[in-house]
C-alpha positions as CSV (number, residue, x, y, z in Angstrom):
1,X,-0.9,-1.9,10.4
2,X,-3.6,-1.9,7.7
3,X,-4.2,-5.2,5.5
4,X,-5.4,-4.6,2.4
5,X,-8.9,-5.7,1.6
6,X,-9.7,-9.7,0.6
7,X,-12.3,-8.2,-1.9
8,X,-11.5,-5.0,-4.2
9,X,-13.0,-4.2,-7.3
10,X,-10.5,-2.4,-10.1
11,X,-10.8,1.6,-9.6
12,X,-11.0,0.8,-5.7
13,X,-9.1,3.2,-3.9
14,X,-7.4,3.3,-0.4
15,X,-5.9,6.1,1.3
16,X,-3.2,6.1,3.9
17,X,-2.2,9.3,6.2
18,X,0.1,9.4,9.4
19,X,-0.3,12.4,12.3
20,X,1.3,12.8,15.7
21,X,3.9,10.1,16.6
22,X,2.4,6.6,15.1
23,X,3.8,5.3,11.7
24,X,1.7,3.1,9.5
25,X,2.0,-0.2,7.4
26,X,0.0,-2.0,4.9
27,X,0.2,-5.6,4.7
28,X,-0.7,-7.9,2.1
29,X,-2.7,-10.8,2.1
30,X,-1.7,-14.1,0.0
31,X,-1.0,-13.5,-4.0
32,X,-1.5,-9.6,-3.5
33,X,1.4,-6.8,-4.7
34,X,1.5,-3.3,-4.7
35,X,3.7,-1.5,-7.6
36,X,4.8,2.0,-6.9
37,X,6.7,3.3,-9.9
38,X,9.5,0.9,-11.4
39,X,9.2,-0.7,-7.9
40,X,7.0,-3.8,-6.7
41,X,6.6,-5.1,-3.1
42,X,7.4,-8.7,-2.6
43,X,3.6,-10.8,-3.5
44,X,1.9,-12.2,-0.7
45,X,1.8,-12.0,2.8
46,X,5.7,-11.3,3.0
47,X,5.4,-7.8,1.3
48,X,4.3,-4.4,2.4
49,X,4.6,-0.7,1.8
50,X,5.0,1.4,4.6
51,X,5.7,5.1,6.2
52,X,9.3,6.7,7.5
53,X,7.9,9.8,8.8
54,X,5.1,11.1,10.8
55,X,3.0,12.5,7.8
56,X,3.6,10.3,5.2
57,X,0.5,9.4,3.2
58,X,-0.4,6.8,0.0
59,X,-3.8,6.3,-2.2
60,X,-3.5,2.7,-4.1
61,X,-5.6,1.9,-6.6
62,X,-6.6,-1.4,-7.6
63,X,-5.5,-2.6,-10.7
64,X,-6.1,-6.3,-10.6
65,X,-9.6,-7.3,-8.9
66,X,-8.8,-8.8,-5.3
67,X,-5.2,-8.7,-5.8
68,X,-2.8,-5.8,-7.7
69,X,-2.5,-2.4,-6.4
70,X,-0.5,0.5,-7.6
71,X,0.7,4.1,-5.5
72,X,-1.8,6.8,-7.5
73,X,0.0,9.4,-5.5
74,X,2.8,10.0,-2.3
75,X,3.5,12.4,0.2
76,X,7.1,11.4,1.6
77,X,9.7,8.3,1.3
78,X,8.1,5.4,2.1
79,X,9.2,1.8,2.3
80,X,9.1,-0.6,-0.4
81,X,9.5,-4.6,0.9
């Protein structure tokens, strides 16, 4: 599980890839959100984006300094909550 940062300037980017067996998760910290197309995860702490498979990988980019992120770019189905 990977948090996103407390801090994040807009343009910031954050990239996520899987390999061998382990899966990965961001979490959110309070008042943050990620959008991924016409899709949001739930704001704050009880939201996250995560992988299915093996090699699933994200890049976010902040929009919103500190707080809103949205899914530049996707490799796989990941999960939206």
């Amino acid at each position: 599980t990977l948090t996103l940062p407390a801090t994040s300037a807009v343009g910031a980017v954050v990239r996520v890839a899987g390999m061998n067996a382990g899966l990965w998760k961001i979490a959110q910290a309070a008042s943050q959100y990620i959008k991924f197309g016409d899709q949001a995860t739930t704001p704050g702490v009880g939201g996250s984006l995560a992988s299915t498979l093996t090699y699933d990988a994200v890049e976010l980019v902040c929009i919103e300094t500190d707080l809103g992120w949205v899914v530049a770019g996707s490799v796989g189905q990941l999960t939206i909550v």
